[in-house]
N, CA, C and O atoms as a DFTB+ gen file, in Angstrom:
396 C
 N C O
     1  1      13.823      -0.956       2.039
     2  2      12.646      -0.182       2.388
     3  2      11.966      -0.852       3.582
     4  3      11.842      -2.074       3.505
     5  1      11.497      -0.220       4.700
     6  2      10.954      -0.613       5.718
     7  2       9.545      -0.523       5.497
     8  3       9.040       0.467       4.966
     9  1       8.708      -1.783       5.987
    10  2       7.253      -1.905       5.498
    11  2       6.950      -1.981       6.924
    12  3       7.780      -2.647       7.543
    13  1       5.771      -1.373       7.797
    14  2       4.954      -1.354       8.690
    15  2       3.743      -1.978       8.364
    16  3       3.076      -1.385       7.516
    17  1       3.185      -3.249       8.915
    18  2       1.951      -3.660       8.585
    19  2       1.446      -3.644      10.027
    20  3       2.180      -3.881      10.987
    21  1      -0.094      -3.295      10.138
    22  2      -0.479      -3.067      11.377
    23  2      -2.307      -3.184      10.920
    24  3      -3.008      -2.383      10.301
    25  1      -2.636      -4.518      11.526
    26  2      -4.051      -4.805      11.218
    27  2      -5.213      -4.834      12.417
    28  3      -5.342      -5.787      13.185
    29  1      -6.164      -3.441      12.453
    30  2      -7.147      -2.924      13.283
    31  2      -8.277      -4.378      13.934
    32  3      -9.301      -4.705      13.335
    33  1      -7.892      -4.923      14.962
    34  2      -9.445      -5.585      15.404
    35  2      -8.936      -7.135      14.702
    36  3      -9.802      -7.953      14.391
    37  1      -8.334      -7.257      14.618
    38  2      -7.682      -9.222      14.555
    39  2      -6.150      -9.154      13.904
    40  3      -5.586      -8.165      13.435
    41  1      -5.685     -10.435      14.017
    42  2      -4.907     -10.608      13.876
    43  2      -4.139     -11.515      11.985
    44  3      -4.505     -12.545      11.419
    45  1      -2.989     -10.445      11.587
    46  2      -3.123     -11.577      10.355
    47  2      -2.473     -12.286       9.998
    48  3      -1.359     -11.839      10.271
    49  1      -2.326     -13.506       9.352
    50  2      -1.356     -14.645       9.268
    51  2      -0.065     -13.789       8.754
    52  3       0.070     -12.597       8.478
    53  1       0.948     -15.056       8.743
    54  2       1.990     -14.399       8.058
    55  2       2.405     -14.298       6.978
    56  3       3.143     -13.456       6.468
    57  1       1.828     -15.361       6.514
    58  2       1.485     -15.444       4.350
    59  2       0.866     -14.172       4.091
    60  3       1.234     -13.831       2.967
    61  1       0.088     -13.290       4.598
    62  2      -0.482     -12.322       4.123
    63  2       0.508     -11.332       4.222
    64  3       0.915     -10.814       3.183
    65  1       0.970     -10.980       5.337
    66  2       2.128      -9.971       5.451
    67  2       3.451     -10.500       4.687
    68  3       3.987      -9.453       4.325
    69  1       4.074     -11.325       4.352
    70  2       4.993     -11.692       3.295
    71  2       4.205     -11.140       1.937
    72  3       4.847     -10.452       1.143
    73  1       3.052     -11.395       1.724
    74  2       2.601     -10.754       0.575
    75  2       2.620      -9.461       0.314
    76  3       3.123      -8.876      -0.646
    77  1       2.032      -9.040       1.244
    78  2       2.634      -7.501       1.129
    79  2       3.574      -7.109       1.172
    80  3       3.723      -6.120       0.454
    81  1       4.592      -7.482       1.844
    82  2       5.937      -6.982       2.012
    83  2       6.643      -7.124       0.751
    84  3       7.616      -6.387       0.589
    85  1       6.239      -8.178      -0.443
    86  2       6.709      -8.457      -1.259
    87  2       6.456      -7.778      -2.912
    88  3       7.025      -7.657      -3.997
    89  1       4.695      -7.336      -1.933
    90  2       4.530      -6.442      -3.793
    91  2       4.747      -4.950      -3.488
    92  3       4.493      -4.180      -4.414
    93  1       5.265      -4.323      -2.098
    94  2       4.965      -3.205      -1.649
    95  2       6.593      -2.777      -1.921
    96  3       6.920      -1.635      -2.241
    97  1       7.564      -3.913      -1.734
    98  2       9.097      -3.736      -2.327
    99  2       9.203      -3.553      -3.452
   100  3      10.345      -3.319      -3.847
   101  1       8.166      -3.572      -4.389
   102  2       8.697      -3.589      -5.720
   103  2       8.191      -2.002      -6.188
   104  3       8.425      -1.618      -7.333
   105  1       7.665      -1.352      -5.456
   106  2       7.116       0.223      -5.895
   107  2       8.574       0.345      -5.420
   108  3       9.060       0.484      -6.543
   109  1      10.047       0.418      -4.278
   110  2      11.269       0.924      -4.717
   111  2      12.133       0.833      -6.431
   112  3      13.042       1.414      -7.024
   113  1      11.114      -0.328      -6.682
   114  2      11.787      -0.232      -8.586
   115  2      11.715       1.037      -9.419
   116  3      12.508       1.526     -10.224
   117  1      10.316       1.484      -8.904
   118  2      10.163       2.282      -9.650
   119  2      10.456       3.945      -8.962
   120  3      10.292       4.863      -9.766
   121  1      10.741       4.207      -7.981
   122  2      11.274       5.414      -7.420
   123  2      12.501       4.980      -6.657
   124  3      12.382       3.983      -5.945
   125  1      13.774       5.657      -6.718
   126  2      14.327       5.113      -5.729
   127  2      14.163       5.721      -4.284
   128  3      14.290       5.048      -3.261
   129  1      13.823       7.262      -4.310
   130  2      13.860       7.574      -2.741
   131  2      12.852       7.225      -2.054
   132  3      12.508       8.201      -1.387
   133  1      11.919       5.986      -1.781
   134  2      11.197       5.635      -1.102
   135  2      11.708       5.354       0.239
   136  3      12.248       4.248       0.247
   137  1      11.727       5.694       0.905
   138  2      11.655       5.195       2.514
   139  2      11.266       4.314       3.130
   140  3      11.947       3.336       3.436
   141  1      10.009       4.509       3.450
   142  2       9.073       3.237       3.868
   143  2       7.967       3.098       3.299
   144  3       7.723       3.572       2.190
   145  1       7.003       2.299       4.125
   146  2       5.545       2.078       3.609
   147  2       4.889       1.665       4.853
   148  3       5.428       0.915       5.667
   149  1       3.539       2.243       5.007
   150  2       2.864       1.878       6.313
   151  2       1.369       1.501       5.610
   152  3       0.624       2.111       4.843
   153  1       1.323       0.221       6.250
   154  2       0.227      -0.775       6.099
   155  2      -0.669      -0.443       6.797
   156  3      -0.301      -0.125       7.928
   157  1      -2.091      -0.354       6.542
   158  2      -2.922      -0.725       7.588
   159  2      -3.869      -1.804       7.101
   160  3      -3.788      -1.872       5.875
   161  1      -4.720      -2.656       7.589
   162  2      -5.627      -3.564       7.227
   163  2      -6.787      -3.505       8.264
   164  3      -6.690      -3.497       9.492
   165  1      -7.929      -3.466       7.475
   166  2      -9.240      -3.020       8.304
   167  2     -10.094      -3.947       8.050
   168  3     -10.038      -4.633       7.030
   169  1     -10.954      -4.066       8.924
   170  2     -12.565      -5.473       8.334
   171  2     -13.225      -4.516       8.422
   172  3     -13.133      -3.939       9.506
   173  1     -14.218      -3.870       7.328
   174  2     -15.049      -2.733       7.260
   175  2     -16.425      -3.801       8.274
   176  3     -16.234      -5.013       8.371
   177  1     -17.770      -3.123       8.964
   178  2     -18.340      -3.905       9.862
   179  2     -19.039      -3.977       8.520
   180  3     -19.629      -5.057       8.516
   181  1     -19.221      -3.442       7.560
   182  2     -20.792      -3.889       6.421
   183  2     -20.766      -4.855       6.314
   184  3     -19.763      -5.348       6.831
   185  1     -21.578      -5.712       5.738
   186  2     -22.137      -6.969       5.657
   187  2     -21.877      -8.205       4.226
   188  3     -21.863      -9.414       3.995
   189  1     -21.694      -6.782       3.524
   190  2     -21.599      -7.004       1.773
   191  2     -19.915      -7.854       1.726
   192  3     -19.009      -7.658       2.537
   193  1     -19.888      -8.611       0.773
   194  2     -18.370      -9.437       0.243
   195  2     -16.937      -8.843       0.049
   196  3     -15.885      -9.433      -0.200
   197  1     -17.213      -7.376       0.249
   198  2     -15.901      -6.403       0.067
   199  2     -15.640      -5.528       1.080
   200  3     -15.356      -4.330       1.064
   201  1     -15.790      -6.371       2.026
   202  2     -15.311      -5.606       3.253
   203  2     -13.878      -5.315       3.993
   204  3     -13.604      -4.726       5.038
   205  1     -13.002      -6.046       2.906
   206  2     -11.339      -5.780       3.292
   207  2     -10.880      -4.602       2.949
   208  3     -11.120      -4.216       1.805
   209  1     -10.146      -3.790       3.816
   210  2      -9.767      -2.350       3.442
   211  2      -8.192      -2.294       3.677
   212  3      -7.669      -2.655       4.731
   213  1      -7.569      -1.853       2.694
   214  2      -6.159      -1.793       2.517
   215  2      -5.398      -0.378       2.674
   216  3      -5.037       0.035       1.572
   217  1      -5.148       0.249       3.458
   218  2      -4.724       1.483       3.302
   219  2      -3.089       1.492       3.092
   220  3      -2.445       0.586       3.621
   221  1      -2.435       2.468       2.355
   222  2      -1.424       2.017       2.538
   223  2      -0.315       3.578       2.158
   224  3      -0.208       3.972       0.997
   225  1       0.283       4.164       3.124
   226  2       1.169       4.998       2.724
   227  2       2.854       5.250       2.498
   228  3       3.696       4.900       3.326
   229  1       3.060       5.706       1.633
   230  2       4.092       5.273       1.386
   231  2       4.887       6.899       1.419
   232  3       4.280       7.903       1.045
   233  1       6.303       6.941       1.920
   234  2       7.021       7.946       2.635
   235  2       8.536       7.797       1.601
   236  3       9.407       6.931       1.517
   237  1       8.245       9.431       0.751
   238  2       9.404       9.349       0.129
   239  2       9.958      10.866       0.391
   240  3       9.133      11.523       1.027
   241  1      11.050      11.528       0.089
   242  2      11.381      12.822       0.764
   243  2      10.733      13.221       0.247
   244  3      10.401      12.855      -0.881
   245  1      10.214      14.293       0.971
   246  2       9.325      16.168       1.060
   247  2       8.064      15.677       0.605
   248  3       7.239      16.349      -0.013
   249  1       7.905      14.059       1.049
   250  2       6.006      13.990       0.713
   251  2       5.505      12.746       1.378
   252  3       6.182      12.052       2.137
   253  1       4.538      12.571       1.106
   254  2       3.776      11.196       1.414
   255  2       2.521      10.778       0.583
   256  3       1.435      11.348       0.688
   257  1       2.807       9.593      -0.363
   258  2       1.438       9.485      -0.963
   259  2       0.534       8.260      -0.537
   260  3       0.950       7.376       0.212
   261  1      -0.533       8.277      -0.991
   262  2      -1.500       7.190      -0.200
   263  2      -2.669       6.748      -0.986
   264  3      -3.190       7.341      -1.930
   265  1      -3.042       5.487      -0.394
   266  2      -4.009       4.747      -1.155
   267  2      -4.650       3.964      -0.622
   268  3      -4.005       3.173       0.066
   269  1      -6.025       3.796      -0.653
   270  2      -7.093       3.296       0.215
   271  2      -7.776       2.804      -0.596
   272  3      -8.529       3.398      -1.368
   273  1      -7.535       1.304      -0.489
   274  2      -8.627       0.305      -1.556
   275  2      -9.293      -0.312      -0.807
   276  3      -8.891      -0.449       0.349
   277  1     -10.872      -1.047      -1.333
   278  2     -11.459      -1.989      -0.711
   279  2     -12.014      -2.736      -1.720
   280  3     -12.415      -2.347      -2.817
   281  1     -11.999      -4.207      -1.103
   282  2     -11.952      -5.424      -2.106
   283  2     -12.485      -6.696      -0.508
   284  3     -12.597      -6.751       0.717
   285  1     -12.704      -7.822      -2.359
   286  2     -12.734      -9.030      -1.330
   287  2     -12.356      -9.560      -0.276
   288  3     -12.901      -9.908       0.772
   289  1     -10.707      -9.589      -0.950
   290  2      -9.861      -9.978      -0.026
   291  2      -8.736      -8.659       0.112
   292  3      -8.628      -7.606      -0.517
   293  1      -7.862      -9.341       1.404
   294  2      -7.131      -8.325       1.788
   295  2      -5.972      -8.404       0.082
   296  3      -5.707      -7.394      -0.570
   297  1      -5.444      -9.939      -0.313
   298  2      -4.898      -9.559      -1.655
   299  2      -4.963      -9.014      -2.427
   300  3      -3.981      -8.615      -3.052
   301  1      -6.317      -8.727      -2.757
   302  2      -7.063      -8.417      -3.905
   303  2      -6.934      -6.919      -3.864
   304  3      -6.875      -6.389      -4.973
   305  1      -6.875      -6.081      -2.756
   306  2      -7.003      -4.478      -2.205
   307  2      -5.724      -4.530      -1.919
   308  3      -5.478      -3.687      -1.057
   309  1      -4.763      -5.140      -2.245
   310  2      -3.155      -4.600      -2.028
   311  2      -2.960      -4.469      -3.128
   312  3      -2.574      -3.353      -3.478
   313  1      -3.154      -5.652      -4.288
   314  2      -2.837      -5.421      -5.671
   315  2      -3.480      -3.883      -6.021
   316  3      -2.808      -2.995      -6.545
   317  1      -4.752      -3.753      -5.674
   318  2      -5.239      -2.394      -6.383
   319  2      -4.489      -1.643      -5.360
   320  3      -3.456      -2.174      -5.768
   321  1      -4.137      -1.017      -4.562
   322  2      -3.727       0.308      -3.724
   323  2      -2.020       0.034      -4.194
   324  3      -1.363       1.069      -4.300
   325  1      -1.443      -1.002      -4.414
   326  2      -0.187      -0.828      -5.169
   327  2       0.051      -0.524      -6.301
   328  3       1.152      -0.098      -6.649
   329  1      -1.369      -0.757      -7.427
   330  2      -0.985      -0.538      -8.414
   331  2      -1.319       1.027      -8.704
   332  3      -0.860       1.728      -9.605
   333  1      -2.379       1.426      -7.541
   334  2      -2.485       3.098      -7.537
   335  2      -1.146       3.920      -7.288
   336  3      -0.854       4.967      -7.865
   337  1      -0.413       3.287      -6.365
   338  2       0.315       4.546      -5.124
   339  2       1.890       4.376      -6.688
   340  3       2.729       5.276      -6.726
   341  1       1.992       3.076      -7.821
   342  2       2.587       2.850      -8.608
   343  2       2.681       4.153      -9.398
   344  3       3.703       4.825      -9.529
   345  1       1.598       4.391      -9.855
   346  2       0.776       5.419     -10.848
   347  2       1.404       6.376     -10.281
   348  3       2.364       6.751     -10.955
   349  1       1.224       7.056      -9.092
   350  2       1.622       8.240      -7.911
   351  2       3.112       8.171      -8.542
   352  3       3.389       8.970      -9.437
   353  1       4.038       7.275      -8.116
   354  2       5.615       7.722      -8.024
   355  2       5.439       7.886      -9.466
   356  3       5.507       9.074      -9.782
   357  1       5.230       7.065     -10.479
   358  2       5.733       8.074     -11.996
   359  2       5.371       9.224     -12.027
   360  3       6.022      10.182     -12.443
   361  1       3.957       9.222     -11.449
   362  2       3.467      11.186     -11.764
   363  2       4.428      11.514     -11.447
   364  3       5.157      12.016     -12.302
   365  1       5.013      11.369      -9.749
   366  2       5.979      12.561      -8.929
   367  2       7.092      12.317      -9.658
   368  3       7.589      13.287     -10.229
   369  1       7.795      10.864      -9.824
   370  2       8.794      11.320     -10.538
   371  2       8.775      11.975     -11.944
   372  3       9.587      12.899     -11.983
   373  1       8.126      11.798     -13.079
   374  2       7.826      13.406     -14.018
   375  2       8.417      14.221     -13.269
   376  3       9.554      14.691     -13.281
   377  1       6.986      14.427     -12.197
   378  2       7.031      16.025     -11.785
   379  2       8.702      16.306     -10.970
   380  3       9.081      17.478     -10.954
   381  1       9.532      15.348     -10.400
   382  2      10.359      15.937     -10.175
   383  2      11.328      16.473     -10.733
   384  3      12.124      17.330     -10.349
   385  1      11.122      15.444     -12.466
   386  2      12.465      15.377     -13.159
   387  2      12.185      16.571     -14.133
   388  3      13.155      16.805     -14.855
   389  1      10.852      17.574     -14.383
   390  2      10.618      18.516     -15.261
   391  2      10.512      19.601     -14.332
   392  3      10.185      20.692     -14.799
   393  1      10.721      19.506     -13.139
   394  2      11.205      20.875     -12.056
   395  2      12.628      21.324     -12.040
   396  3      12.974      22.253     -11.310
């Protein structure tokens, strides 16, 4: 699966992108026709402690689902938007396997 990470207005280490690349491979466990996944990482300008924004879409045939968390850290908003877009492929797969 090909992962696109692409972070708006700085730059991010590479421990962070190995992290992602690593929990964002494991949503192919659970669907196999996943394709890719496109990262984005944002510094929201507010002021408040949860200003990391994780967007993250993921490209499987005849769709695209997506998930937009914000958290402390950028870790912290990958775990949640992976464990959402997770949720997503069982729905679709159900829904594909009772079509």
């Amino acid at each position: 699966m090909k992962v696109n990470i692409s972070s708006l207005h700085f730059k991010s280490d590479v421990k962070l992108e190995e992290f992602i690349r690593d929990k964002t491979s494991k949503l192919s466990n659970h669907f196999d026709g996943v394709l890719g996944c496109d990262v984005t990482l944002k510094l929201d300008a507010a002021q408040n402690n949860e200003n990391k924004i994780v967007e993250m879409k993921v490209m499987i045939p005849g769709n695209d689902l997506f998930s937009k968390k914000q958290a402390r850290t950028f870790e912290e908003a990958t775990d949640n938007a992976v464990d959402a877009l997770r949720r997503q492929l069982q729905r679709y797969k159900e829904k594909v396997r009772g079509a």
